[in-house]
Residue, then its C-alpha position, 0 to 999 in steps of 0.5 A: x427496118x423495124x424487125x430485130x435479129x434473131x440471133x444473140x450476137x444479131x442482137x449485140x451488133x444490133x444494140x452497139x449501134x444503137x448505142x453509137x447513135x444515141x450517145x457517141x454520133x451526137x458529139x460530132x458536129x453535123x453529119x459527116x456521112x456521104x451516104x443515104x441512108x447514113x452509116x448507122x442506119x444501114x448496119x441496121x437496116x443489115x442486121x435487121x434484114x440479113x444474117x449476122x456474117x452477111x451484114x457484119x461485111x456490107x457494114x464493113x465494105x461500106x464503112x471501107x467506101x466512105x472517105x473522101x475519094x468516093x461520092x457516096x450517094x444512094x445507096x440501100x442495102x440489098x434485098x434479097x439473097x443475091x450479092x451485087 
């Protein structure tokens, strides 16, 4: 999850969320993410591992899933090039 991407708009998704975490998640109060690992860490942990399309839609098809009617839980990104 250390690696950064390769691409310029990689690295602008990439800083975004950083952003996010360091100056816009801590006014919430508490975590209010279903998952593990949050949000934040996962689009991360994407674009760090996968390109920049690939990523952009596991963030959004998790962002899609988190709410109310779905658990969450566990849930990594995938390795690899498969889909699941």
């Amino acid at each position: 999850m250390n690696n950064r991407p390769r691409s310029l708009l990689g690295q602008w998704l990439y800083n975004a969320v950083r952003f996010y975490q360091k100056y816009l998640s801590p006014l919430k109060m508490g975590s209010t993410c279903r998952f593990e690992p949050v949000c934040s860490a996962y689009a991360l942990d994407a674009y760090a591992t996968h390109g920049v399309f690939k990523a952009t839609v596991l963030v959004f098809v998790r962002l899609v899933r988190c709410g109310p009617w779905h658990p969450g839980g566990f849930d990594p990104v995938p390795r690899g090039r498969r889909w699941r």
